[in-house]
C-alpha positions as CSV (number, residue, x, y, z in Angstrom):
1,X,-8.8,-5.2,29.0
2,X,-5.4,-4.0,28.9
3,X,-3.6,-0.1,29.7
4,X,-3.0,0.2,26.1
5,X,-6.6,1.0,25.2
6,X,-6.5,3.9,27.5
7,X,-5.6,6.0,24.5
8,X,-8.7,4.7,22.6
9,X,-11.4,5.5,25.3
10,X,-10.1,8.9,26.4
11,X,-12.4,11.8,25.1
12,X,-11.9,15.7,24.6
13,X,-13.0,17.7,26.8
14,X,-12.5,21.4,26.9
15,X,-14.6,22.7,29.6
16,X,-12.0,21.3,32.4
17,X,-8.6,23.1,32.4
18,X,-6.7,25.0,29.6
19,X,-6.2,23.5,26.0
20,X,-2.3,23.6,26.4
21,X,-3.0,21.7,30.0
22,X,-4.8,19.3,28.4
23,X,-2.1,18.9,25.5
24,X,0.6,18.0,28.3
25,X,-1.8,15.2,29.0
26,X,-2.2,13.5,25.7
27,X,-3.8,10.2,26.8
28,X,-6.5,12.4,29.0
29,X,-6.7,15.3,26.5
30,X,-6.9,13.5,23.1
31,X,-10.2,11.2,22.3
32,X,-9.7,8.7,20.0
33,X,-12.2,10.5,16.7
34,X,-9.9,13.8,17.5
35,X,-6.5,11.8,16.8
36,X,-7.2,10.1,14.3
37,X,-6.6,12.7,12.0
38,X,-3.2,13.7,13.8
39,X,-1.7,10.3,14.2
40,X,0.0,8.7,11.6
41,X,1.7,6.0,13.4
42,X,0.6,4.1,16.4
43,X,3.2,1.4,17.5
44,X,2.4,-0.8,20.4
45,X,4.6,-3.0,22.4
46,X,2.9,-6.0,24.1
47,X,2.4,-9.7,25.8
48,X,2.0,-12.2,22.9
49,X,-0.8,-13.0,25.0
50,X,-2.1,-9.6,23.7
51,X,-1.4,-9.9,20.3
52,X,-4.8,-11.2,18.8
53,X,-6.7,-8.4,20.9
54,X,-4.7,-6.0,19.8
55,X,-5.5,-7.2,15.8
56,X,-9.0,-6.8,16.8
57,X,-8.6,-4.1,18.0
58,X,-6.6,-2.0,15.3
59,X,-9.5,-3.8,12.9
60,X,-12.2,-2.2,14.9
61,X,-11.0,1.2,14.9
62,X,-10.3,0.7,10.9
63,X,-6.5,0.8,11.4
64,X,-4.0,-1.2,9.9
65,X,-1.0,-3.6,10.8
66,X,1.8,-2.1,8.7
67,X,4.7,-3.5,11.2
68,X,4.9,-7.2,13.3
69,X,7.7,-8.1,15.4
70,X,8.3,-11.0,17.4
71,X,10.6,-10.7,20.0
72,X,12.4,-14.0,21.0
73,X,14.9,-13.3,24.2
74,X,17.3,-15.9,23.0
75,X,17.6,-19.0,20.4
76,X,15.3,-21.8,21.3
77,X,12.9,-19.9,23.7
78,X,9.2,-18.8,23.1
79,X,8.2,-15.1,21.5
80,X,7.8,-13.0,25.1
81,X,6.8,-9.4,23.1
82,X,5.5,-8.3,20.1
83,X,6.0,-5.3,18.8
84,X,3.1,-3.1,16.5
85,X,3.5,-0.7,14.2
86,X,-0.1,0.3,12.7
87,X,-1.9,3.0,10.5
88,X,-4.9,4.6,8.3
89,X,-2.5,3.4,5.2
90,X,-3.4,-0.3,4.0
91,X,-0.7,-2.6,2.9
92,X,1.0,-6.1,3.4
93,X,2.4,-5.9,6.8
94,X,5.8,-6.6,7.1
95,X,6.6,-10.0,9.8
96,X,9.2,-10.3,11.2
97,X,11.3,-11.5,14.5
98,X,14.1,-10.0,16.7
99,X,16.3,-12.4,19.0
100,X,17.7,-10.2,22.2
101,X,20.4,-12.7,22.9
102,X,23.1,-15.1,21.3
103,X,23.0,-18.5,22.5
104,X,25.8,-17.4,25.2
105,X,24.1,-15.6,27.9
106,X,24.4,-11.4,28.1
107,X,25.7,-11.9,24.2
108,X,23.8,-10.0,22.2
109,X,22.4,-10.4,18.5
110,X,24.1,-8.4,16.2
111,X,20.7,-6.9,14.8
112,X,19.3,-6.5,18.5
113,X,22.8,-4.1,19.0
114,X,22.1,-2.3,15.4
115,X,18.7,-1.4,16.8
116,X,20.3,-0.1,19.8
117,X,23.1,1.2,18.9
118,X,22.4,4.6,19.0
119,X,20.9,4.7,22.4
120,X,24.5,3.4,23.8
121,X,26.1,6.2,23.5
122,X,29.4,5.1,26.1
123,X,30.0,2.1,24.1
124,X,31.5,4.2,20.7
């Protein structure tokens, strides 16, 4: 199984350590029965080749898929990520795809730079 269930089979454990320790150390400090009151979003980037576990997954632990992106690196090439956004709320999820690239090479799609934008700060 993949690093991302990590966070689901870490458990609490306050005998070892101090509790503010173990707060730096989210993955290691916080079991999955304990967060699942204080998270309200999980998002997830992974494989396509891990995107049916992960459904199972977020259906096993009574989650739901509220977010699905697939990410295409440029026009005419295969989904390489996708991208989860899940939670205790139910609802349609919302599908859809992000291309990185234009068809000219380092060209980038104009909603790939609006999702980025903000992170380029040198580029204003």
């Amino acid at each position: 199984m993949g690093s991302f269930l990590l966070f689901f089979r870490s458990h609490l454990d306050l005998a070892i350590g101090s509790m503010a320790k173990q707060l730096r150390r989210p993955t290691k400090a916080l079991g999955f029965k304990m967060s699942r009151a204080l998270l309200l979003i999980i998002s997830l980037i992974l494989p396509v080749q891990k995107e049916a576990q992960a459904m199972d997954l977020i259906t096993e632990h009574k989650l739901y898929c509220n977010r699905l992106t697939r990410v295409i690196p440029a026009p005419g090439k295969s989904t390489k990520r996708v991208l989860l956004e899940c939670s205790y709320s139910p609802g349609k999820a919302i599908e859809d795809d992000l291309t990185i690239e234009t068809e000219t090479r380092h060209m980038y799609s104009d909603k790939f730079k609006k999702l980025v934008d903000e992170f380029y700060l040198s580029q204003h």
